[in-house]
C-alpha positions as a Markdown table, in Angstrom:
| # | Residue | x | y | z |
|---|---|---|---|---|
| 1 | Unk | -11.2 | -2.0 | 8.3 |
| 2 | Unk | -9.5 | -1.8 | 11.6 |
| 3 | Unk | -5.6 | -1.1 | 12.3 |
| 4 | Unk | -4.9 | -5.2 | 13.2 |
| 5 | Unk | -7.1 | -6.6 | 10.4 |
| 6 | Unk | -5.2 | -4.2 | 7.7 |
| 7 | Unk | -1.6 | -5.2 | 9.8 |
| 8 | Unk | -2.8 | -8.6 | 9.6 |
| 9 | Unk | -3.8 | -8.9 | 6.2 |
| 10 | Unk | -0.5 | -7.1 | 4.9 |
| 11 | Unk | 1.7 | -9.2 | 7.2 |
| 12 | Unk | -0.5 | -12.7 | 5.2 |
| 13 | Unk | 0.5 | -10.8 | 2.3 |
| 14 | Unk | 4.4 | -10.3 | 2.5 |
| 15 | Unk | 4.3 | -13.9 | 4.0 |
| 16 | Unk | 3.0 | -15.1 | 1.0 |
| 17 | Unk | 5.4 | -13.6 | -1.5 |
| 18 | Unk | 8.0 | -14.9 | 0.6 |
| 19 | Unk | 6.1 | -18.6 | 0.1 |
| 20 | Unk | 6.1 | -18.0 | -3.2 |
| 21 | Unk | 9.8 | -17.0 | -3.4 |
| 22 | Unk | 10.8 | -20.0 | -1.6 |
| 23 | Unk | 8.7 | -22.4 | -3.7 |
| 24 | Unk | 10.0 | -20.7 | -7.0 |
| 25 | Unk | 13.8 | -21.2 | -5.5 |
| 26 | Unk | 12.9 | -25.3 | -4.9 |
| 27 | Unk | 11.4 | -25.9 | -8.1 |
| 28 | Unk | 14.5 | -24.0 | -9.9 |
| 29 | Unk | 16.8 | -26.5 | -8.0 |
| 30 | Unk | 15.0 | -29.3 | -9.2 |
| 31 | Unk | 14.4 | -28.1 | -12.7 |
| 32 | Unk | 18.6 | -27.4 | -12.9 |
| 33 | Unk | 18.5 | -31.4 | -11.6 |
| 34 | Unk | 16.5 | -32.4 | -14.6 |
| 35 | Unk | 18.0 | -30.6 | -16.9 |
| 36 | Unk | 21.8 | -32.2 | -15.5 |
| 37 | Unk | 20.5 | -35.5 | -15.4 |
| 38 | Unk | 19.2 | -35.8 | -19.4 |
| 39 | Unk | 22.3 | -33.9 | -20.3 |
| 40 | Unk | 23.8 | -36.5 | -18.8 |
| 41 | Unk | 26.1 | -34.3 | -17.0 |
| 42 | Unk | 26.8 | -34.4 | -12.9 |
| 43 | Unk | 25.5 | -31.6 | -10.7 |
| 44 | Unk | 25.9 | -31.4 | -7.2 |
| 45 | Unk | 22.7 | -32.9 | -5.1 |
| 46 | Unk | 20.6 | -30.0 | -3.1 |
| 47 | Unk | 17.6 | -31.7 | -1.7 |
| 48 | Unk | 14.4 | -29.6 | -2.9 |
| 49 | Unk | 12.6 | -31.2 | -0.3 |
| 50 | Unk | 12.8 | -28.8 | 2.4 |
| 51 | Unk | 12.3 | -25.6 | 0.2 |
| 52 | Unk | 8.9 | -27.2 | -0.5 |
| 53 | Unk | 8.0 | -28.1 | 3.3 |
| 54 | Unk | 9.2 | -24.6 | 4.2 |
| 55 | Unk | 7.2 | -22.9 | 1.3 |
| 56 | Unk | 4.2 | -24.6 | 1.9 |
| 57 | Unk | 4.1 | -24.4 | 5.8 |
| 58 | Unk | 4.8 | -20.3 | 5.2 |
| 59 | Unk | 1.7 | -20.5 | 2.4 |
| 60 | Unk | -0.2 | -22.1 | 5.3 |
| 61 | Unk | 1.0 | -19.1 | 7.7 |
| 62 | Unk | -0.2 | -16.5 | 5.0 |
| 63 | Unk | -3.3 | -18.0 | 4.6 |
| 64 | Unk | -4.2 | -18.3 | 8.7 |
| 65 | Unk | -3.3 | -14.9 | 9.1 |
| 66 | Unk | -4.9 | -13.4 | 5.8 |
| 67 | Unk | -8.5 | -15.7 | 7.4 |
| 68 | Unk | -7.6 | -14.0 | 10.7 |
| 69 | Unk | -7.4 | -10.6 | 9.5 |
| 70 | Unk | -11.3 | -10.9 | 7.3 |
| 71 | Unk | -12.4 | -13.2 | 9.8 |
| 72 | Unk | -12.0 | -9.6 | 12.5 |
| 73 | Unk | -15.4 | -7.8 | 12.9 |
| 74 | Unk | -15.1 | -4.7 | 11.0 |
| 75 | Unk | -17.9 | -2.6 | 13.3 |
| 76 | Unk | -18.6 | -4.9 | 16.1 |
| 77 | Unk | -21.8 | -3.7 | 17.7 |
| 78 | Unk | -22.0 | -2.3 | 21.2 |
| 79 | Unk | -23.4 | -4.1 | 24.0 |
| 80 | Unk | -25.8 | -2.5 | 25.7 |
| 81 | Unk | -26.3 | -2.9 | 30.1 |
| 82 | Unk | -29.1 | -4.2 | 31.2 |
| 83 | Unk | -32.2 | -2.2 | 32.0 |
| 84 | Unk | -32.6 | -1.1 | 35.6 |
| 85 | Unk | -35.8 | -2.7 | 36.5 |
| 86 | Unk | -35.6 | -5.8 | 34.1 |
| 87 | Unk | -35.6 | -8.9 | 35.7 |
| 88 | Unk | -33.4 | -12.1 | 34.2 |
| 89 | Unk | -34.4 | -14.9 | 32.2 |
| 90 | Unk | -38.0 | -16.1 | 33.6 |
| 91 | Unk | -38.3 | -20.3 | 34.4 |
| 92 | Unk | -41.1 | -21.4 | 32.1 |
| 93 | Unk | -43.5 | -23.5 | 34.7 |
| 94 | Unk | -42.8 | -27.6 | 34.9 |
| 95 | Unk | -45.5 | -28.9 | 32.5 |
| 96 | Unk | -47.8 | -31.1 | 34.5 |
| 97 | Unk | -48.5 | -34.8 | 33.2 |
| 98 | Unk | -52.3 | -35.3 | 33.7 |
C-alpha cells in the first residue's frame, strides 16, 4: 500500500469516529428530550438537527476519502516508450461498395 493510500485511509478513519461521535452526541440530546417530555418535566430546547447534518456530511467525508484511498493503484505498471522503428496506428483501407 502506498504512503497517501495508508494517510488517506487513516485520515477516512479518524473522520469517521469523529462522525460517529457527533451522531452519538445528537441522538443523546434527543433521547434526554424524550425522556423530559414523558416525565412531563421542561428541558431546554437544543435542536438535534444540525448534529445529524453535520454527522452525516462528515460520514460522507470518511467514506469519499476511505473510496479514494482503495480506489489508489497499489503497483501501477510502468509505461513502456515506444519502439524505435514502430510505426503508429495503421488506417485500415476504405471498404469499397461493389
Amino acid at each position: 500500500m502506498k504512503l497517501l493510500s495508508r494517510v488517506l485511509l487513516i485520515l477516512g478513519g479518524v473522520v469517521l469516529v469523529g462522525a460517529i461521535g457527533v451522531l452519538a452526541y445528537g441522538g443523546l440530546e434527543v433521547w434526554k428530550q424524550y425522556i423530559a417530555v414523558s416525565a412531563n418535566r421542561s428541558l431546554a430546547f437544543v435542536n438535534p438537527v444540525g448534529y445529524m447534518i453535520t454527522g452525516a456530511a462528515l460520514a460522507l467525508l470518511a467514506g469519499a476519502l476511505a473510496g479514494y484511498a482503495l480506489g489508489l493503484p497499489r503497483k501501477p505498471k510502468p509505461v513502456d516508450p515506444p519502439a524505435a522503428g514502430a510505426a503508429g496506428p495503421s488506417v485500415p483501407p476504405e471498404p469499397t461498395l461493389r
